[in-house]
Every structure is written in structure tokens, then in C-alpha cells.
N, C-alpha and C positions, 0 to 999 in steps of 0.2 A: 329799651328800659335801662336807665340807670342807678345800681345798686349799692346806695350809701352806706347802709346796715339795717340788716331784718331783725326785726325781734316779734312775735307775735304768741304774749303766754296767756292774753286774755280771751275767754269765753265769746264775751260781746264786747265789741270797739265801735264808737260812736263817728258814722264817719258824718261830717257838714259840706255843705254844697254851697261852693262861693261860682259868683260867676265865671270871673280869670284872677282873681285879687287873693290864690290859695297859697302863693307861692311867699305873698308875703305877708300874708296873716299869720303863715308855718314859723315869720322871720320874727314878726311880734312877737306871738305867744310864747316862742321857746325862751325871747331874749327876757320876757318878764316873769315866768315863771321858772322857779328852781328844779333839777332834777331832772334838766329838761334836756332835748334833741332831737333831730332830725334823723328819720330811720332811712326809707325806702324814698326815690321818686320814680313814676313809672311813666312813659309819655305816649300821646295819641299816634297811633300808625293809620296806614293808609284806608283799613277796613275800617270802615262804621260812617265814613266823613261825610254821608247823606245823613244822617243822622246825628251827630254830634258838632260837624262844620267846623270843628277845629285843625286846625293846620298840621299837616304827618310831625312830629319832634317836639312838639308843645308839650307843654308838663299837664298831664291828666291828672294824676293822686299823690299827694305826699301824705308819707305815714310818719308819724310825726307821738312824740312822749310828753307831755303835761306833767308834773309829780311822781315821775314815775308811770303815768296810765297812759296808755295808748290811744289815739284820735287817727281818724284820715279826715284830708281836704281834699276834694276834688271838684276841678275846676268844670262846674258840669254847663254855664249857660246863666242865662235872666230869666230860667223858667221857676224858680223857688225862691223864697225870700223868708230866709230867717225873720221867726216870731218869738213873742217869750212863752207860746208852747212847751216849748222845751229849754228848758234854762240849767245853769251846770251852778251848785253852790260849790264855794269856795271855804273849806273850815280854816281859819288864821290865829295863829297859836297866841299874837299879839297883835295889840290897837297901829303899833308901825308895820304889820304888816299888813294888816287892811287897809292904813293910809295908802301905803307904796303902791298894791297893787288896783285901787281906785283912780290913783292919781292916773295910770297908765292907760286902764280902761276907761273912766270917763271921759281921756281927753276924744272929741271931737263925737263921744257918743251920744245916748240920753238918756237922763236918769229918771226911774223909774220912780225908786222911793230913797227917800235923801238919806244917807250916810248918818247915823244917830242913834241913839237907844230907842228904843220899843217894849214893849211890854214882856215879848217872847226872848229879846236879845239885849245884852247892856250895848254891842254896837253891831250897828247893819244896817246894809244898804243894795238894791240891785238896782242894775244899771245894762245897758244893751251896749255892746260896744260899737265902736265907728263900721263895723265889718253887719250890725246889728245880730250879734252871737249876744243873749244874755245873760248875766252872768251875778248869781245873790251870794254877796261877800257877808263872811259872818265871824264875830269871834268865839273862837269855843275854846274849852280845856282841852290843851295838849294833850292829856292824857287816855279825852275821849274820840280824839282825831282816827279814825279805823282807816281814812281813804279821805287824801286831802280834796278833791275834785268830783262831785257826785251829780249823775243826770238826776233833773226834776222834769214832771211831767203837770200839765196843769190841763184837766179834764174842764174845756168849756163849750160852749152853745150845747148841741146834741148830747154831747158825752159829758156834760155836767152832773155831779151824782153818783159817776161809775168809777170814781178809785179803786171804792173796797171791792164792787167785781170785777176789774181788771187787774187788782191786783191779786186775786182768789186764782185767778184765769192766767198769770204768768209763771205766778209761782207751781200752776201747779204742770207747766210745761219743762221748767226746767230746772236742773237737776240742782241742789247745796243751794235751798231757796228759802224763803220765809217772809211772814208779815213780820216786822219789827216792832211798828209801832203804828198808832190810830189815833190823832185827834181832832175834836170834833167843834164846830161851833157850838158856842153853849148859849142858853136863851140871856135875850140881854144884847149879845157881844154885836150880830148883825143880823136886824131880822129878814132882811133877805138872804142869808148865810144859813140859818138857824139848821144845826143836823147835816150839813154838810162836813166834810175833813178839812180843813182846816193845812195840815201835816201830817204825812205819813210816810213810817223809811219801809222800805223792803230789799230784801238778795234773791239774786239771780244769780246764779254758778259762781256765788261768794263775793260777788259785785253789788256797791252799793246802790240802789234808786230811792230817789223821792218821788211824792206825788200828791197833789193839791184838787179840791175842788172849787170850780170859780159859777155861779148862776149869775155872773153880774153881765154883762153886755159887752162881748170884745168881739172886736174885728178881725181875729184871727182865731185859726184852731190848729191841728195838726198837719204838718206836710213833709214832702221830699227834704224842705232843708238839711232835717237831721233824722238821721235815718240809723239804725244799729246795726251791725253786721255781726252775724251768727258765724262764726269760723267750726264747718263740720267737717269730721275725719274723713265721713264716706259717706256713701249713696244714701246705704242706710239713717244717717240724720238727717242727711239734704231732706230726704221724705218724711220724713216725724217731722222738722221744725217747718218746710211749709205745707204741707197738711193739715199741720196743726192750728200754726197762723194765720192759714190764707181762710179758713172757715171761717164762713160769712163777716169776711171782706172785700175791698174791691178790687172785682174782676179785671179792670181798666188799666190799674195801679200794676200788675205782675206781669212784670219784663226786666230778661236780662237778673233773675233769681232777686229782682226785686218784689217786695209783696206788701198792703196796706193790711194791716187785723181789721177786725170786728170794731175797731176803735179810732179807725185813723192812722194808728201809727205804724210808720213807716221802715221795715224789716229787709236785708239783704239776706240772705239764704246761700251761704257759698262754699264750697271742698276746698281745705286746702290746697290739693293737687293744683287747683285753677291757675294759685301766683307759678307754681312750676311748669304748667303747659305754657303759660303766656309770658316766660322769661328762657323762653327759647332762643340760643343764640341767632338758629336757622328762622332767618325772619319772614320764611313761607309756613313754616308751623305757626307761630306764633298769630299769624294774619289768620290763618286756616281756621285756628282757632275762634280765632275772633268773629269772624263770620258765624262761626258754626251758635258762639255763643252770642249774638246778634239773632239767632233765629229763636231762642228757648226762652218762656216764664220761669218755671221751675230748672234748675240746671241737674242736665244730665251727665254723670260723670265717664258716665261709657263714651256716648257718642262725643262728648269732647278730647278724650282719647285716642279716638278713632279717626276725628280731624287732623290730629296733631301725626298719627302714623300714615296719615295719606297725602299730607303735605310732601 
């Protein structure tokens, strides 16, 4: 493991799943947006390589800063493939910096909905970038910018309809949360929309989300691409947040403290202590570990402890 600099003050950090292209998507994103840098890289060791098939010293996760907000990339495979599921709005204090960072993002990408006014916006446009991470650039008042870079969630096929109760259902998991705001289609606007949300903002542990209802026909829904990690102190939250989450979700999906909700999306469940066992100088602990946590859904902070003291 190689340690650039840690910083981890956020609640949930949104981490995306590139196949091996994370090392320089980390190289893009910091270079185009402001505020930005490179935190942590951490690479693949000899345990897991039935399973991951990456080569021991390969870079597995950069943790990486946007505006200030924390992200990871991890280089996990061609098993996931970013959808506009989940898309990150971009608030831009000014029309040049919308241009700037359109220009950077739509090159080699494809664009969603064309750069322009709209009814909801004097200018705005999303667009999926070449990496297909999506990403809806907007300009707003400076003044109302709380969090330059916000995940959106867009509930379709199955889960069309279930914003307002997922978002009933997050907020009420985690702690400094709230609905913001609600709007809805109104008769008229689109009658296959009619009563749907439209837009909606919500907080989670003082962290912005959006969240959208779509009944229209897409070829995509929720997955592994992007996935949110839960940073918990101790045992004790490890087991409220996937307890909480993993209820009536998929069974399938929970491995390695990873877990799908009731909705699809896609949840890491992790102890701090974990980055500390697994940045073991002694590179029999740190393997030990990994085994140990190679064998667990939910992680247990004892017995990964207990790997790390037997090594």
C-alpha cells in the first residue's frame, strides 16, 4: 500500500468501479476540477487473486477529492458498467464554468441532454463522460451552492415511484438527515410522468442527494458501479447500518461488507480500523487479513483483529 495522504471526514464517500482506467480517470477528474487531489492508493496483494485476478502491486483503489468531497476508484474488472442511475450534479457559479467543465467532460463522451436553457434552468446539460460516469452540469446562485458535486439517484423500471419511500427509508437510517425538497410532475407536463417526482434534494449525515423518478423505458437500473461507503467507528454501527440496509435486499449482492437495500442500491458497510489492519507494514498481517476478510458479508471487526494478531 502506497500512502499519498489520508483524509476521510466524510460520513458516505461515493466510491465507482472502473475496470483498470481508475488510475486515470483519478488523473482527469482532479486535473479538471478545482479543490482537487489525490489522497491514498492502495494495491492488490497476493490474497484474493482467484477472485480478483489482478496482478500482486497493481493499483486497486485511489481515494481521491472533487470540490473538496471525497470519491474512491477502484479498479475492480468488466463486471459493472456505469449507468445514469446514478449521476453526480455539478452546481457552477458561472456560464464559463459550465462551458469549461462540458468541454472536458463531453469530449469523447455522450450527451444526454444538450447544454441550453430549460424550463427548470437558464443553462444545463448532462452528459456521461468518456469513462461513462454521468454527470448534470447546472448553473445556480453562488450563494445557493451548499456542496459543489451532489449524488442523484434515478428510481427506474421496478423502483419507479419509490423516491418519496426511499427517501422516508434513508433518512430515517441516518443520523443529521432530512427531506429538502419534493417536486412533482404536474398534469399537463408529461402524462406518462403525471405524480411522479420530478426532483428531490435530501441529507444524510449533512451530505447532499438528489433523487428523480423515471416510468419511462430504460435499459438500465441500479448496480455495483457506484456504490456508497458507510465509514463506521465500531462493531456496533457495522451492525445497525447493514442490518438496517441489507433488509429485504439482495442476499447475493453481500460480500466482502458489501450489501444491495431493498432498492438496488448498492452499500459498503466498513470499520475504520479496516484501512489500519490492512496497512500493515508486516505483509503477513495485512494478507491475513485479507483472507480473513475475503471469507465475510457483513464484516466483523473482532475476528479481523484476530487475523491480523495471528499473522
Amino acid at each position: 500500500m502506497t500512502d499519498v495522504k489520508t483524509m476521510q471526514t466524510q460520513k458516505i464517500t461515493t466510491n465507482l468501479w472502473f475496470d483498470h482506467q481508475a488510475e486515470e480517470a483519478v488523473k482527469f477528474y482532479t486535473s479538471i476540477f478545482k479543490n482537487s487531489e489525490t489522497l491514498e492508493l492502495t494495491r492488490f496483494g497476493k490474497e484474493g487473486h482467484e477472485i480478483h485476478g489482478k496482478a500482486e502491486g497493481t493499483v486497486m483503489t485511489i481515494s481521491f477529492q472533487l470540490e473538496g468531497q471525497e470519491f474512491v476508484a477502484l479498479n475492480g474488472g468488466p463486471q459493472f458498467k456505469f449507468t445514469p442511475s446514478v449521476s453526480f450534479f455539478i452546481y457552477c457559479e458561472s456560464r464559463a464554468e459550465v462551458d469549461s467543465l462540458w468541454r472536458e467532460l463531453s469530449d469523447e463522451g455522450f450527451v444526454m441532454m444538450p447544454l441550453q436553457q430549460y424550463p427548470f434552468s437558464e443553462y444545463y446539460g448532462w452528459v456521461q463522460d468518456k469513462y461513462g460516469v454521468s454527470w448534470q452540469l447546472i448553473l445556480a446562485d453562488q450563494a445557493e451552492i451548499k456542496q459543489k458535486i451532489v449524488p442523484c439517484l434515478l428510481f427506474v423500471g421496478d423502483q419507479a415511484g419509490k423516491v418519496e419511500e426511499a427517501m422516508q427509508f434513508y433518512t430515517s437510517v441516518f443520523e443529521q438527515a432530512e427531506i429538502k425538497e419534493i417536486s412533482r410532475y404536474e398534469k399537463g407536463q408529461d402524462p406518462n410522468m403525471e405524480g411522479a417526482i420530478n426532483y428531490a434534494a435530501f441529507r444524510l449525515n449533512g451530505q447532499e442527494f438528489k433523487a428523480m423518478d423515471s416510468y419511462l423505458e430504460h435499459g438500465f437500473t441500479f448496480n455495483e458501479a457506484t456504490s456508497f461507503i458507510i465509514h463506521c467507528k465500531d462493531q456496533e454501527e457495522v451492525d445497525y447500518y447493514w442490518n438496517t440496509l441489507a433488509e429485504g435486499g439482495d442476499e447475493k449482492a453481500q460480500a466482502c461488507g458489501w450489501l444491495k437495500d431493498k432498492y438496488g442500491l448498492s452499500w459498503q458497510v466498513v470499520p475504520t480500523i479496516l484501512h489500519e489492519l490492512l496497512s500493515a507494514p508486516d505483509s503477513s498481517k495485512s494478507q491475513n487479513v485479507t483472507r480473513a476478510l475475503l471469507q465475510m458479508k457483513k464484516l466483523d471487526v473482532a475476528a479481523l483483529k484476530q487475523a491480523y494478531e495471528q499473522a
